[in-house]
Backbone as JSON Lines, residues from 0, in Angstrom:
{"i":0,"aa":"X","n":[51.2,24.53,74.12],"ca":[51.73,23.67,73.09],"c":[53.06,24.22,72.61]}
{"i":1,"aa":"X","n":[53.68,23.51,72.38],"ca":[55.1,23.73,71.71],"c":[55.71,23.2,70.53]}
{"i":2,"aa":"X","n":[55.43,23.99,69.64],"ca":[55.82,23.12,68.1],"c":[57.73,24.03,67.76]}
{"i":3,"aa":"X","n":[57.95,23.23,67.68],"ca":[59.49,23.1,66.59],"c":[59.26,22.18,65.53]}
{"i":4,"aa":"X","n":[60.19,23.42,64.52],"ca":[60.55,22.73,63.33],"c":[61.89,22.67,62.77]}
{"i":5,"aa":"X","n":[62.13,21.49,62.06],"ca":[63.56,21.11,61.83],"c":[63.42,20.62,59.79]}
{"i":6,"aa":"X","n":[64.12,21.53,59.22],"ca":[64.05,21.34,58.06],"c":[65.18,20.21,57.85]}
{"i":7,"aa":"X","n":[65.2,19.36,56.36],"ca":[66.1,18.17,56.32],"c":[67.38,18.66,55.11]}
{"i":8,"aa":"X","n":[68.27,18.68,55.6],"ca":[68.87,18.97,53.75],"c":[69.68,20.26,54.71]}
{"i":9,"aa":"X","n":[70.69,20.61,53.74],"ca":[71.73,21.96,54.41],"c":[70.9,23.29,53.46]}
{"i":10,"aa":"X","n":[71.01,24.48,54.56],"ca":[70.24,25.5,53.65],"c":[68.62,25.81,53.33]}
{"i":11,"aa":"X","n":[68.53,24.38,54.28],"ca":[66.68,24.53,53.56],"c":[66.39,23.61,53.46]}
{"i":12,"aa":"X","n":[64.84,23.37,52.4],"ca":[64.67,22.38,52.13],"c":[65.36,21.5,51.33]}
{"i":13,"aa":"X","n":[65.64,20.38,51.08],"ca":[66.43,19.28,50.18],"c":[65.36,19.11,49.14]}
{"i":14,"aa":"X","n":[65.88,19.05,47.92],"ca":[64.55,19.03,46.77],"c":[64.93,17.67,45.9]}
{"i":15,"aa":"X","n":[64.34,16.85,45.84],"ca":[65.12,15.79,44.85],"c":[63.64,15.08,44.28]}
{"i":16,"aa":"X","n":[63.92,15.64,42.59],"ca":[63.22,14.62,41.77],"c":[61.45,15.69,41.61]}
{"i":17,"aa":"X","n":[61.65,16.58,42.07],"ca":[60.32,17.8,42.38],"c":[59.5,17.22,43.95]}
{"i":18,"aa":"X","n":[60.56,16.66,44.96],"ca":[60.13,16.23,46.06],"c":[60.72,17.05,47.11]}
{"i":19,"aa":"X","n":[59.82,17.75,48.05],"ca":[60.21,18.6,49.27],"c":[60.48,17.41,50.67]}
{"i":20,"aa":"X","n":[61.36,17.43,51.22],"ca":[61.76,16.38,52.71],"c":[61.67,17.72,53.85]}
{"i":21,"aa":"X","n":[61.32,17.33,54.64],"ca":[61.69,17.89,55.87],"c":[60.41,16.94,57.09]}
{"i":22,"aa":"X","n":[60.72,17.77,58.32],"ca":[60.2,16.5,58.85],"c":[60.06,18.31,60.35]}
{"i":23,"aa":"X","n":[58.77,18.0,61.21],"ca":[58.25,18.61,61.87],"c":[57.89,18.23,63.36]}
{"i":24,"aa":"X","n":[58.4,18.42,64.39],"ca":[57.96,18.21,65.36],"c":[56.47,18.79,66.41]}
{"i":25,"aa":"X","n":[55.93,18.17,66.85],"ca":[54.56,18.29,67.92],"c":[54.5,18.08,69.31]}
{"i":26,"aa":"X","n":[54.92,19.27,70.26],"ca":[54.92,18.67,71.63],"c":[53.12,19.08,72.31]}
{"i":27,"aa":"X","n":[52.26,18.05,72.28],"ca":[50.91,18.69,72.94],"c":[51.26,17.92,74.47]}
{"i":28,"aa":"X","n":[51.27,19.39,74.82],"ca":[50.76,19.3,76.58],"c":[49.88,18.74,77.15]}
{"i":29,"aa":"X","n":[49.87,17.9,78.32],"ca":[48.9,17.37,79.06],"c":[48.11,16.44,77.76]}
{"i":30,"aa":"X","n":[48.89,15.58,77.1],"ca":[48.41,14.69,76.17],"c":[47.71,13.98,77.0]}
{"i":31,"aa":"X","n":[48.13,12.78,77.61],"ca":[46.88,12.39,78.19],"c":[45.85,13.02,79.03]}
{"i":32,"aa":"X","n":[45.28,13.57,79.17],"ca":[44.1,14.5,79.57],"c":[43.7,14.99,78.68]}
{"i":33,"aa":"X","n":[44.01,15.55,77.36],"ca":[43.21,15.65,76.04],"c":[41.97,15.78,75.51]}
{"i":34,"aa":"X","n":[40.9,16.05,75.96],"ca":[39.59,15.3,74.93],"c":[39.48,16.2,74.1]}
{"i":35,"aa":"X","n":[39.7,16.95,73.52],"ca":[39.23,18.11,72.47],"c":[40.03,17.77,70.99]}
{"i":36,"aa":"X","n":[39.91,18.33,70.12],"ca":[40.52,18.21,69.1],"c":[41.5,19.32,69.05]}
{"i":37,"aa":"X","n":[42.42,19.61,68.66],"ca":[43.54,20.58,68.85],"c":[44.44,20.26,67.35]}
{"i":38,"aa":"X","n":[44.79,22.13,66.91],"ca":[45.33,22.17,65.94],"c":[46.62,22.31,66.28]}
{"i":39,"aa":"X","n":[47.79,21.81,65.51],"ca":[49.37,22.57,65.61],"c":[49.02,24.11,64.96]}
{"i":40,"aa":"X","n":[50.41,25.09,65.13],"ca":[50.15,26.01,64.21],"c":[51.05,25.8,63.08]}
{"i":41,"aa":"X","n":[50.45,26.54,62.0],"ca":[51.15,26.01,60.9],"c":[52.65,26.04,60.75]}
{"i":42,"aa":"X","n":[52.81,25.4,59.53],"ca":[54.36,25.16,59.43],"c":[54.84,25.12,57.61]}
{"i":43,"aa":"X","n":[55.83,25.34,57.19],"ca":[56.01,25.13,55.77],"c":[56.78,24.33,55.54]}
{"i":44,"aa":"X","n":[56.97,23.33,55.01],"ca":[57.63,22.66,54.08],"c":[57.48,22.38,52.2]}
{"i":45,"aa":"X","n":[58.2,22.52,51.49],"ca":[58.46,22.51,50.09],"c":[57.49,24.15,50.13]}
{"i":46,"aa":"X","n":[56.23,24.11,49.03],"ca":[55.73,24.97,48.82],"c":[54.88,25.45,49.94]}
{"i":47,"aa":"X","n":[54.3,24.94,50.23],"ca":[53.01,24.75,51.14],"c":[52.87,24.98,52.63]}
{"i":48,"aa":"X","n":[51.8,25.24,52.86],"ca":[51.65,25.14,54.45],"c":[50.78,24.5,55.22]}
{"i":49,"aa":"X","n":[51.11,24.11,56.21],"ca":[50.9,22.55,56.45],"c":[50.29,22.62,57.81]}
{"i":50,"aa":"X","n":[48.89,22.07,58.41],"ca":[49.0,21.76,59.88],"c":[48.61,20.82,60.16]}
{"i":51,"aa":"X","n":[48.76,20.26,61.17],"ca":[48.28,18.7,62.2],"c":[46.67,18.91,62.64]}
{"i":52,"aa":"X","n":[45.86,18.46,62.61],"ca":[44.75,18.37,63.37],"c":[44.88,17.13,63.77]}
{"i":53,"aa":"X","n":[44.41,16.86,65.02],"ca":[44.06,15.96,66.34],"c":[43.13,15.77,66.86]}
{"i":54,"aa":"X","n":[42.23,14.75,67.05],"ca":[41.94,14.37,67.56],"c":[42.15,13.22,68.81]}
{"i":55,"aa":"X","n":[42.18,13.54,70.09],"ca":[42.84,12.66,71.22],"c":[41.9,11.31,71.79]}
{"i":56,"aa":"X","n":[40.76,11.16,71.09],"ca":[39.59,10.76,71.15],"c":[38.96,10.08,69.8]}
{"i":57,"aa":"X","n":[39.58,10.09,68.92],"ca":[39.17,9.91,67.93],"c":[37.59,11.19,67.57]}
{"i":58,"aa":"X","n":[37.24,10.52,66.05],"ca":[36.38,11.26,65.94],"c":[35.23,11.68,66.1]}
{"i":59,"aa":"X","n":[34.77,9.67,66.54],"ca":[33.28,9.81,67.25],"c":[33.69,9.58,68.91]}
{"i":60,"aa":"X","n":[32.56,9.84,69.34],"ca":[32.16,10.26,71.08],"c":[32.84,9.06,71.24]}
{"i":61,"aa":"X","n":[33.82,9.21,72.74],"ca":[33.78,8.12,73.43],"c":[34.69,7.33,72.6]}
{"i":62,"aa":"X","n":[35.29,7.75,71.61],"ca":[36.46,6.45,70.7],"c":[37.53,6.53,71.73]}
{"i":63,"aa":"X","n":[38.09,5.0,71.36],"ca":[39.68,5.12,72.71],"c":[40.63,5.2,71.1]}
{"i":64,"aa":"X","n":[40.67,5.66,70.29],"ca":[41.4,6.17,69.0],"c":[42.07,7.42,69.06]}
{"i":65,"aa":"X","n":[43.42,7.31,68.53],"ca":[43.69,8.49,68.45],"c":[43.86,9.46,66.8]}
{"i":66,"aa":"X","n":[43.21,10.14,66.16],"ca":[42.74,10.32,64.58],"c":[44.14,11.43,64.36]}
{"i":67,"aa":"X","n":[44.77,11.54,63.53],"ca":[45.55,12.3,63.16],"c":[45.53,12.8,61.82]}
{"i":68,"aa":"X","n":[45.57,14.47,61.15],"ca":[45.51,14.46,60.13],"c":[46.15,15.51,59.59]}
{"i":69,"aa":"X","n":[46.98,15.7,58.07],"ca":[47.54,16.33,57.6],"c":[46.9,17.47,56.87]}
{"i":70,"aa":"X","n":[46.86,18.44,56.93],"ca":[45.98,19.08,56.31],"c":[47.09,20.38,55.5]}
{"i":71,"aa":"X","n":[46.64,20.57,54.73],"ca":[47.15,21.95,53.75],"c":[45.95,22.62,53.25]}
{"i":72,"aa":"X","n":[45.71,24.13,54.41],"ca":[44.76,24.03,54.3],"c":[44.25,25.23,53.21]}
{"i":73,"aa":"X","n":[45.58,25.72,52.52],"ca":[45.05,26.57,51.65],"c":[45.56,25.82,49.65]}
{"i":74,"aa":"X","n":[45.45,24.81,49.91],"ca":[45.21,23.73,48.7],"c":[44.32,23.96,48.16]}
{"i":75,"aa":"X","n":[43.05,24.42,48.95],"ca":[41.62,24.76,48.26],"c":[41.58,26.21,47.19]}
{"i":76,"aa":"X","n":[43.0,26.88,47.61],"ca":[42.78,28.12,46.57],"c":[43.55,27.95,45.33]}
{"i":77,"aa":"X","n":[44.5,26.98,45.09],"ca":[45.44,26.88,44.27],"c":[44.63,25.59,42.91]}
{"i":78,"aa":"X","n":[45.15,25.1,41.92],"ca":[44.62,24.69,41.1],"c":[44.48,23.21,41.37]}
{"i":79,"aa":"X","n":[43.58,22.2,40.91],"ca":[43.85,21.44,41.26],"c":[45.12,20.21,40.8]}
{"i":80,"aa":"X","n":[45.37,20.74,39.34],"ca":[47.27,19.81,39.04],"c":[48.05,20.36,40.01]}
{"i":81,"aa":"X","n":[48.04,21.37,40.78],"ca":[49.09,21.76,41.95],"c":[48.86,21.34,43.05]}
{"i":82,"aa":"X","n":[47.57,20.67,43.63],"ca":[47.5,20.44,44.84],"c":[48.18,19.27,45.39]}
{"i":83,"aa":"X","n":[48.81,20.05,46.58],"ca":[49.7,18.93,47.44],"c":[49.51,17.43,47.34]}
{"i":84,"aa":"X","n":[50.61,16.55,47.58],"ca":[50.29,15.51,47.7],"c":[51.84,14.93,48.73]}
{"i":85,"aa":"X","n":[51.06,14.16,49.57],"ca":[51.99,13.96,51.21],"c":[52.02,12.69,51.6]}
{"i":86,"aa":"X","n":[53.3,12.13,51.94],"ca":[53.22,11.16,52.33],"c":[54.17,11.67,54.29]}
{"i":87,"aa":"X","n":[53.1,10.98,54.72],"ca":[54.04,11.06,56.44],"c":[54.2,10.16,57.35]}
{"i":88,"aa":"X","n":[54.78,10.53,58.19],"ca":[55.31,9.42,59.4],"c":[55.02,9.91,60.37]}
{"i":89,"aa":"X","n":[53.81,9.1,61.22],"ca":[53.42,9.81,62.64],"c":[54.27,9.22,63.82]}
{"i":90,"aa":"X","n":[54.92,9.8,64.54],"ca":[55.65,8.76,65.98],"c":[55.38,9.37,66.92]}
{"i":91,"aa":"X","n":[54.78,8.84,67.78],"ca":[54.79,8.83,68.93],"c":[56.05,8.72,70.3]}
{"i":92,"aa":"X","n":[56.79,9.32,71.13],"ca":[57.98,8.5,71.88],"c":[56.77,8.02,72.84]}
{"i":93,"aa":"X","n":[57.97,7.4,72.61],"ca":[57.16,6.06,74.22],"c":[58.56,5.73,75.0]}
């Protein structure tokens, strides 16, 4: 797997309004052949750290779905008025 990341803004992250931008790339190998669920490794943007979980299969047996999910996965130690909140854009090239 091959993850790059590309922060948005000069210097870093761009902060506007108490909002972090940046935007993360995902290259998974042998995507179609897939069946397992597969993590990115993590990545930071604004405060936080951030990974992709996948599913290529969706989540139940046999789905032709593909499940994608954002996870921050150490949100669970911090308070809950601080915990992340994400909005994203999944693309696919075709």
């Amino acid at each position: 797997m091959d993850d790059s990341f590309q922060k948005t803004g000069s210097g870093g992250d761009a902060k506007l309004h108490d909002e972090f931008h940046g935007t993360w790339e995902w290259k998974v190998d042998n995507f179609t052949t897939t069946t397992d669920k597969r993590y990115s490794h993590k990545f930071e943007i604004g405060t936080y750290i951030w990974q992709i979980l996948m599913f290529p299969r969706g989540r139940k047996e046999r789905s032709p779905d593909l499940a994608v999910y954002l996870d921050a996965s150490e949100a669970q130690l911090t308070p809950l008025h601080m915990n992340p909140k994400a909005v994203f854009t999944f693309t696919l090239p075709g």
